[in-house]
C-alpha positions in Angstrom: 0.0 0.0 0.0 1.4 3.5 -0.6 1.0 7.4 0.3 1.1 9.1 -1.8 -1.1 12.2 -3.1 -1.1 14.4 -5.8 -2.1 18.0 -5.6 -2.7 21.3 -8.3 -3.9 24.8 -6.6 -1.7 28.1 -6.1 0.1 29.2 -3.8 -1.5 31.5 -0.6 2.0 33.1 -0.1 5.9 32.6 -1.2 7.6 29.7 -0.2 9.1 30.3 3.2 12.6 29.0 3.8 13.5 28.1 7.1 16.5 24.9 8.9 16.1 22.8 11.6 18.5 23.1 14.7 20.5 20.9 12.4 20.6 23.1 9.5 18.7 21.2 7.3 16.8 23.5 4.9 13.2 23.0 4.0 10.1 25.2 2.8 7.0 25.7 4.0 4.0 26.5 1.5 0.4 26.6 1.6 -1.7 25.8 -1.4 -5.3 26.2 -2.3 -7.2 23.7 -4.0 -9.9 24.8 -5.8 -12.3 24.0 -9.3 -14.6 25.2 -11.4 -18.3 23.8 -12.1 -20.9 25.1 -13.9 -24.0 25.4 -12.1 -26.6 23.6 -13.9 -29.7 26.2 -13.4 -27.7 29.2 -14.3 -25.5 27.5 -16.4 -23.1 30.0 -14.7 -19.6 29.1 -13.8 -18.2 28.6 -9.9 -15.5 28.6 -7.9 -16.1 25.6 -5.4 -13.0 25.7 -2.7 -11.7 22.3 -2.1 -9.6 23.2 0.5 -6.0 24.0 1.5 -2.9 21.7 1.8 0.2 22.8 4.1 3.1 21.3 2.6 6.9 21.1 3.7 9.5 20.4 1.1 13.0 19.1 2.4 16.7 20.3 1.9 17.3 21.1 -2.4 13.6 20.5 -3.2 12.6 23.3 -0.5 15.5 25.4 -1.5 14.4 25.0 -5.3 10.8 25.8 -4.5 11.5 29.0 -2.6 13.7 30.4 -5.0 11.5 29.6 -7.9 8.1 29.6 -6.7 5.6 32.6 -5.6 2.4 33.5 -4.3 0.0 33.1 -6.8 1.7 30.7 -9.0 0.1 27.4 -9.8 2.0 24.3 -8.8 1.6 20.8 -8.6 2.6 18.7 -5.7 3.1 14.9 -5.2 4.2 13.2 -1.7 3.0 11.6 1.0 0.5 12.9 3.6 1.6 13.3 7.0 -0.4 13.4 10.3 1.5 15.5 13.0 0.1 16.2 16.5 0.2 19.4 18.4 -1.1 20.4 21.7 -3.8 22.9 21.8 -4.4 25.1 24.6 -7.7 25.0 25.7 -7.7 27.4 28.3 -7.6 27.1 31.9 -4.4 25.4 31.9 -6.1 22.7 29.7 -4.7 21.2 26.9 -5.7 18.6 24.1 -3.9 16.7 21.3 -5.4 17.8 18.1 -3.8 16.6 14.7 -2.8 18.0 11.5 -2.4 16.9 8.2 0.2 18.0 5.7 2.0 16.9 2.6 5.3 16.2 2.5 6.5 17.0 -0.9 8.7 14.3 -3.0 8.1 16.6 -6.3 6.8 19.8 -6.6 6.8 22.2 -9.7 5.2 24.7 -11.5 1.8 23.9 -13.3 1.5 24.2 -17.1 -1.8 23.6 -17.3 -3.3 27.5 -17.9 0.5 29.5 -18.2 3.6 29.0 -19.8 6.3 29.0 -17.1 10.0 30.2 -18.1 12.8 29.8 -16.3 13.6 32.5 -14.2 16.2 34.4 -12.5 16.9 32.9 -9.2 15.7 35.7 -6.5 15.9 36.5 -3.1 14.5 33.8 -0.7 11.9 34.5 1.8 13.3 33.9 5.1 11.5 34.8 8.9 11.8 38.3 9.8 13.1 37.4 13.6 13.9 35.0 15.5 10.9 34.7 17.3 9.2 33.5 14.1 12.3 30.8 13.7 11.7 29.6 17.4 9.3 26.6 16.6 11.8 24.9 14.0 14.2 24.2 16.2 15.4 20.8 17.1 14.4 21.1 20.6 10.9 22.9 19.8 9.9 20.4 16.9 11.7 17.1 17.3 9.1 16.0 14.0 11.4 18.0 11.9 14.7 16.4 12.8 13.1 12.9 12.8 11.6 13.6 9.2 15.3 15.8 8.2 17.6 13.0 8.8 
């Protein structure tokens, strides 16, 4: 049996580029999957919203994607689909285990299915603005990432 799903949307925002307490580099991306239907009344065209897909691409795949890839831009993503807990705060000093569900890419690339895509420049790579924002992918904060990084 395998894991593995395929994905086309765009992306919400640019690829962010971050490393683990190891240095391993890998992106973060969100991507919003979406199609068109026609409405069979009005025989007008919708937007239905399928939903949206986080997904983490490791070490040269991440690095490609945040380099190459922006907001907007429609991509296609193929990997495996990963359930990660977290503990939500509740209040009170209560807490629960919720889960979440992301993809973790083994391809990712632009989509040629309504542009034509040409190589580009490489640019500047988004990167978190402090190091407040870089605190939760450290090794000690988010052993997940080392476990998945090595």
């Amino acid at each position: 049996m395998t894991n593995t799903i395929t994905v086309s949307g765009n992306l919400t925002a640019d690829p962010e580029l971050r490393r683990t307490g190891a240095e391993v580099p890998f992106a973060r991306m969100r991507v919003a999957v979406s199609r068109r239907t026609q409405n069979a009344e009005t025989k007008e065209w919708e937007d239905r919203q399928d939903g949206f897909f986080n997904v983490t691409a490791w070490r040269d795949l991440g690095q490609h994607a945040a380099t190459a890839l922006r907001k907007g831009d429609r991509v296609t993503v193929t990997g495996r689909m990963m359930r990660r807990p977290y503990e939500a705060d509740l209040g009170e000093g209560k807490t629960e285990t919720r889960y979440t569900h992301e993809i973790e890419a083994e391809d990712l690339g632009p989509s040629l299915r309504w542009q034509a895509w040409t190589r580009l420049e490489p640019r500047p790579v988004a990167t978190p603005q402090d190091a407040s924002e870089d605190a939760g992918t450290t090794a000690d904060s988010a052993p997940e990432l080392v476990d998945r990084a090595a």
